[in-house]
DSSP file (Angstrom, degrees, kcal/mol; ACC not computed):
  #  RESIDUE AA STRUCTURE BP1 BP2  ACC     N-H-->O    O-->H-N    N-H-->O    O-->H-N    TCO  KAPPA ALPHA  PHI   PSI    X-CA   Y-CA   Z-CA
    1    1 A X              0   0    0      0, 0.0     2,-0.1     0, 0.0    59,-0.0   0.000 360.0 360.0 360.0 153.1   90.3  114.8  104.4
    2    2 A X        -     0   0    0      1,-0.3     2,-0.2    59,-0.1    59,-0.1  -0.042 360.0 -64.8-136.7-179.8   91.8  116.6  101.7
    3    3 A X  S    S+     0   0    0     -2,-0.1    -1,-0.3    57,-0.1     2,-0.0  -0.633  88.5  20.1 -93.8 158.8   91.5  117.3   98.0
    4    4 A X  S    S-     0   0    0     -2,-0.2     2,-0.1    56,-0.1    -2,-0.1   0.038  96.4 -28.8  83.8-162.5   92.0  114.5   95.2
    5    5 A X        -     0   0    0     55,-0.1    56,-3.7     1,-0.1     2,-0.5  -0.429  52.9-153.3 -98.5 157.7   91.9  110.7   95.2
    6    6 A X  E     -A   60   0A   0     54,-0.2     2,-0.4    -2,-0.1    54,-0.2  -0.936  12.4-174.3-127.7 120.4   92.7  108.5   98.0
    7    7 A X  E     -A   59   0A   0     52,-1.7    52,-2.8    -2,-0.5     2,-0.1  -0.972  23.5-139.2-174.2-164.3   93.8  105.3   98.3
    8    8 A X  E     +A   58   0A   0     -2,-0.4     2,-0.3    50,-0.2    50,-0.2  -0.447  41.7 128.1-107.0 147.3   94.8  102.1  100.2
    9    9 A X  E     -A   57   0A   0     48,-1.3    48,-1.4    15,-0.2     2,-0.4  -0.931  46.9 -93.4 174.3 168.5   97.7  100.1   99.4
   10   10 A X  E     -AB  56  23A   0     13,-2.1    13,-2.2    -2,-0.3    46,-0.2  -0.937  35.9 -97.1-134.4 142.8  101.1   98.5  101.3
   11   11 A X  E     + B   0  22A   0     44,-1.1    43,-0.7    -2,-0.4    11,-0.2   0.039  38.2 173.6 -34.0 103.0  104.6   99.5  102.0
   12   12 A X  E     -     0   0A   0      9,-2.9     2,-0.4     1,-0.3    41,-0.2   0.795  67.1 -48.4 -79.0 -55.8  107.1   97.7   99.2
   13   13 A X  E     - B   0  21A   0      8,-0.6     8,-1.6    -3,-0.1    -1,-0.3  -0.964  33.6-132.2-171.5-177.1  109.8   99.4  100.3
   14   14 A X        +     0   0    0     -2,-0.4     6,-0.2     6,-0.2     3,-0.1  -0.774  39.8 153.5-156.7  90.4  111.8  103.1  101.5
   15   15 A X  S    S+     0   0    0     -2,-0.3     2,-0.5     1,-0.1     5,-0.1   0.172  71.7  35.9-110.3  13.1  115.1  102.8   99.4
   16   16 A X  S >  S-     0   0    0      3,-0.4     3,-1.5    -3,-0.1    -1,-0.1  -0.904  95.6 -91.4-139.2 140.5  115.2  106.6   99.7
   17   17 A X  T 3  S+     0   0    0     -2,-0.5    -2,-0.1     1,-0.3    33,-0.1  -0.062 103.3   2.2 -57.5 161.9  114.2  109.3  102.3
   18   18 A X  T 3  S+     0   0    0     30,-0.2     2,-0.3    31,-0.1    -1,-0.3   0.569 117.4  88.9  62.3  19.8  111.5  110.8  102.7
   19   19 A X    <   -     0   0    0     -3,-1.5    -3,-0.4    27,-0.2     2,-0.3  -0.946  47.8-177.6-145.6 153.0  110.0  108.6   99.7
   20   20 A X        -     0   0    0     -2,-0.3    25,-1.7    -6,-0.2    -6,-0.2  -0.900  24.3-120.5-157.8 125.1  108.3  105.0   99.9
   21   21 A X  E     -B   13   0A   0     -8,-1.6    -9,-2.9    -2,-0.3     2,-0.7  -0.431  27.9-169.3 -64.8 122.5  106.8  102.4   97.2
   22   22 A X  E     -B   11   0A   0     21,-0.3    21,-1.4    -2,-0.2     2,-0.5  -0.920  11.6-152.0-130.6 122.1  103.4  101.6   97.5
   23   23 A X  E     -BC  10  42A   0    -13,-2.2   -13,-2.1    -2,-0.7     2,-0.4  -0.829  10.7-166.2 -99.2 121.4  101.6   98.9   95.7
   24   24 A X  E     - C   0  41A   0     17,-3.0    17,-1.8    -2,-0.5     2,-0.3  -0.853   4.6-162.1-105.8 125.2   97.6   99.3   94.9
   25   25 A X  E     - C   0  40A   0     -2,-0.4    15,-0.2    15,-0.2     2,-0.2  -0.878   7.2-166.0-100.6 165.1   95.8   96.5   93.9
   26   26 A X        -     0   0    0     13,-1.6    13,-0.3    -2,-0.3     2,-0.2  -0.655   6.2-155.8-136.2 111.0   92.6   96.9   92.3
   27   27 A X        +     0   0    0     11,-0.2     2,-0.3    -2,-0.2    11,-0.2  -0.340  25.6 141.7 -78.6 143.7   89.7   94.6   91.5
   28   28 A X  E     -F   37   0B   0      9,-2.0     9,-1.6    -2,-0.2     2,-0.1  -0.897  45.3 -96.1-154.5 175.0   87.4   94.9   89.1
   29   29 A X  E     -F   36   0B   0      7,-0.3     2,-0.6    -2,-0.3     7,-0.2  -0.339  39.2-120.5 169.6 125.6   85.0   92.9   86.2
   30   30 A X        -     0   0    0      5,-0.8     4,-0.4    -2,-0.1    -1,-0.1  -0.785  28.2-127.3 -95.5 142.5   86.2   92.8   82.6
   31   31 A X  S    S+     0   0    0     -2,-0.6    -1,-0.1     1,-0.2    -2,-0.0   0.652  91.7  31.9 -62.5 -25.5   83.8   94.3   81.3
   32   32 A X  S    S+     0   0    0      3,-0.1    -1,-0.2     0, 0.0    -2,-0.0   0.817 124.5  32.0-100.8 -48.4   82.9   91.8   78.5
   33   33 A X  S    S-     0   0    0      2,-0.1    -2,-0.1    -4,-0.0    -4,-0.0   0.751  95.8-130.2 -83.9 -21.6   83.7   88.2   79.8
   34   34 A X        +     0   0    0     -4,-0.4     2,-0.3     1,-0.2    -3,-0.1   0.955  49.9 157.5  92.0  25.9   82.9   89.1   83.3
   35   35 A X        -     0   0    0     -7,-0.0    -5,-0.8     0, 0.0     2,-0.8  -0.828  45.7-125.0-129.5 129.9   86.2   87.5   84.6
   36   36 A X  E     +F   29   0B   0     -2,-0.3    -7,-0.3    -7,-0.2     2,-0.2  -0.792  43.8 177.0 -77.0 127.8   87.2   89.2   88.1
   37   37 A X  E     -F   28   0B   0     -9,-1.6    -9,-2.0    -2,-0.8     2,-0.4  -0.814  23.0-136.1-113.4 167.3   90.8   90.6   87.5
   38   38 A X        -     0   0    0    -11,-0.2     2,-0.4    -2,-0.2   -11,-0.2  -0.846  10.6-168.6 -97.7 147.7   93.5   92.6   89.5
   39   39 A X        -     0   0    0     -2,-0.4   -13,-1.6   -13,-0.3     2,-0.3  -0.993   7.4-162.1-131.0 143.5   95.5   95.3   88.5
   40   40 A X  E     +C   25   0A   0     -2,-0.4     2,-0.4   -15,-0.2   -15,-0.2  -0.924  10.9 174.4-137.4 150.0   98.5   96.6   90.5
   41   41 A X  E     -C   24   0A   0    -17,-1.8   -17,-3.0    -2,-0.3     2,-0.3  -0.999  14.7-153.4-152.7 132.7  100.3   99.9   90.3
   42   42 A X  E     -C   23   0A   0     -2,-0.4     2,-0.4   -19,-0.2   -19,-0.2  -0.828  16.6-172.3-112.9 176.4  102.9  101.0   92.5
   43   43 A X        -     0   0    0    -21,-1.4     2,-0.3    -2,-0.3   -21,-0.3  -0.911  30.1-105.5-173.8 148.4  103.9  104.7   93.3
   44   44 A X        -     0   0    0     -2,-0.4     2,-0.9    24,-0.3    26,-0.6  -0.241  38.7-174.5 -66.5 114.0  105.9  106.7   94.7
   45   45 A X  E     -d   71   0A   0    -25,-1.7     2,-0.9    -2,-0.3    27,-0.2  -0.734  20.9-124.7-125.8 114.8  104.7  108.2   97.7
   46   46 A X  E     -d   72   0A   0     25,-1.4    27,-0.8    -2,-0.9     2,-0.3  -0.436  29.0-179.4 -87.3 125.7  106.1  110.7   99.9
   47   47 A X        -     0   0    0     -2,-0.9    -1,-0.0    25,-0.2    27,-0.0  -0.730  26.2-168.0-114.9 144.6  106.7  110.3  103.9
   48   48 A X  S    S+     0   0    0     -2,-0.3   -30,-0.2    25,-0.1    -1,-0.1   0.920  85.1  42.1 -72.3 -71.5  107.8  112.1  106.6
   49   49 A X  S    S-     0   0    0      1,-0.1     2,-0.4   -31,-0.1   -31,-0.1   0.020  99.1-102.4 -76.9-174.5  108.2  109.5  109.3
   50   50 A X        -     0   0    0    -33,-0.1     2,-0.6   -32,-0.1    -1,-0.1  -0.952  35.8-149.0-107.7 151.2  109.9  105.9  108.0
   51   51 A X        -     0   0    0     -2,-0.4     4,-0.2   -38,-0.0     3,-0.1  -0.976  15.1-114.5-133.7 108.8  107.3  103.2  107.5
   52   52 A X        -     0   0    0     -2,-0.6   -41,-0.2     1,-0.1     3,-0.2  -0.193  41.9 -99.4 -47.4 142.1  108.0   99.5  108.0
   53   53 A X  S    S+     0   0    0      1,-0.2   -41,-0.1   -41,-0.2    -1,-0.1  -0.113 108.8  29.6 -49.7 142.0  107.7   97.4  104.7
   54   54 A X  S    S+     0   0    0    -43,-0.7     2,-0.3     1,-0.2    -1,-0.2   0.847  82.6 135.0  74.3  27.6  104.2   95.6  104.5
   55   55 A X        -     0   0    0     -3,-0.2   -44,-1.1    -4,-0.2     2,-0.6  -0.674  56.9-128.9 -98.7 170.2  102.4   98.2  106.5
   56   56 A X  E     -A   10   0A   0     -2,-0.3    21,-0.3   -46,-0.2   -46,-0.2  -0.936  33.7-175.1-121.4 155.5   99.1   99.0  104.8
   57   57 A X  E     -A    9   0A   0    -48,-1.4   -48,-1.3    -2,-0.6     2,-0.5  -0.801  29.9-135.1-175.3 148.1   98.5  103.0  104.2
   58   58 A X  E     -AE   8  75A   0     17,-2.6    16,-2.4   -50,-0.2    17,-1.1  -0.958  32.4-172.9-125.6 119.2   95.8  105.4  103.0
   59   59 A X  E     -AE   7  73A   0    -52,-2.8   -52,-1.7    -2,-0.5     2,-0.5  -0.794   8.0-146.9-119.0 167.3   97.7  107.7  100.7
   60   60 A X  E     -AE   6  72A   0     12,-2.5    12,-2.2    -2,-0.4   -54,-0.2  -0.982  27.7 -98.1-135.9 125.3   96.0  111.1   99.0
   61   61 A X  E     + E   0  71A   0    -56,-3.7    10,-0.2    -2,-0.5     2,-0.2   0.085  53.1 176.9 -13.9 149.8   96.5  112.9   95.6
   62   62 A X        -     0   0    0      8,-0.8     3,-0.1     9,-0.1   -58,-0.0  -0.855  42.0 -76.1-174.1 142.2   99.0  116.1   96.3
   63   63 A X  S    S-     0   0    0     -2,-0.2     2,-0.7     1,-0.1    -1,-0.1   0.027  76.0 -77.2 -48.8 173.5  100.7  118.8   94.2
   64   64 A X        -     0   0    0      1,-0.1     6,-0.2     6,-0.1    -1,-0.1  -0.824  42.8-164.8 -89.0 127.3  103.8  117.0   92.3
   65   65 A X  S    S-     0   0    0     -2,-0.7    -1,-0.1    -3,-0.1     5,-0.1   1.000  75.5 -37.4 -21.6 -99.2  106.9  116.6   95.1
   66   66 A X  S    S-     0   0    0      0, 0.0     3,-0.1     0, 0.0     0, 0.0   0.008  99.5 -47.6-125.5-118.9  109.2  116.0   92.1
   67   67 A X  S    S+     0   0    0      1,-0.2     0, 0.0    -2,-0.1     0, 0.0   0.978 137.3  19.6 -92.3 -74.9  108.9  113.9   88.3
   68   68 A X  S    S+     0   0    0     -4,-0.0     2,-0.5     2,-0.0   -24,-0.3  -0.081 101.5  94.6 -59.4  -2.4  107.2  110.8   90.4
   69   69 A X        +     0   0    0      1,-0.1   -24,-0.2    -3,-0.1     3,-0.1  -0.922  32.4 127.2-140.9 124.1  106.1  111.9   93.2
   70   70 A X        +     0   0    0    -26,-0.6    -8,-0.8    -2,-0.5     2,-0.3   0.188  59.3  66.5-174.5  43.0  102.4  113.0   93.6
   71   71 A X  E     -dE  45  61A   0    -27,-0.6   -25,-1.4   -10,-0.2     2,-0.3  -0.968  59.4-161.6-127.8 136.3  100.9  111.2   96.4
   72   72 A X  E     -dE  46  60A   0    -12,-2.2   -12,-2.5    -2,-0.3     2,-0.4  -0.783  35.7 -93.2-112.7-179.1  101.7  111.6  100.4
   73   73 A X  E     - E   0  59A   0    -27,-0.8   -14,-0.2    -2,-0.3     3,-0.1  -0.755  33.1-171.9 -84.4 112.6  101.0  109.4  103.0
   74   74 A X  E     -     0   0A   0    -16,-2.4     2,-0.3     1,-0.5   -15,-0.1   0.927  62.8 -31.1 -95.0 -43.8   97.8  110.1  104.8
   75   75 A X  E     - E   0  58A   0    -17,-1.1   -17,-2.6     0, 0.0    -1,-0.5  -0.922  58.2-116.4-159.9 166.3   97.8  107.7  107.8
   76   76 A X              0   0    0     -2,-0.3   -19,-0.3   -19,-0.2   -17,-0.0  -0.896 360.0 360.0-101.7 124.9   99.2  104.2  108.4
   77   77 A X              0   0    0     -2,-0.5   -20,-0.2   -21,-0.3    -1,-0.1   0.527 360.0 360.0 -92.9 360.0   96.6  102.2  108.9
């Protein structure tokens, strides 16, 4: 394992090479009412290999690639 944060998410889509959309949800507790909520963030994640949509992936922090790009692909889970 590698430096910076890691985490799990699934293949939206690969409408470019070597680049792939990845959506993380995350739950967590608002902090006042207590009400469990999600929040989802996609990002742009850079791959080698191509990765069918709707695969789930563990991706890891990385220098920045290009503007967007500052995650890879760690394994396909």
């Amino acid at each position: 394992m590698g430096r910076g944060k890691t985490l799990i998410g699934h293949v939206l889509g690969q409408k470019t090479p070597k680049t792939v959309v990845v959506l993380v949800e995350t739950i967590y507790r608002h902090p006042k009412y207590g009400k469990i909520l999600r929040k989802r963030k996609k990002y742009l994640v850079h791959s080698e290999e191509k990765i069918a949509e709707g695969k789930k992936v563990v991706i890891r922090e990385t220098r920045p690639i290009s503007k967007r790009k500052h995650f890879e692909v760690e394994k396909v889970l």
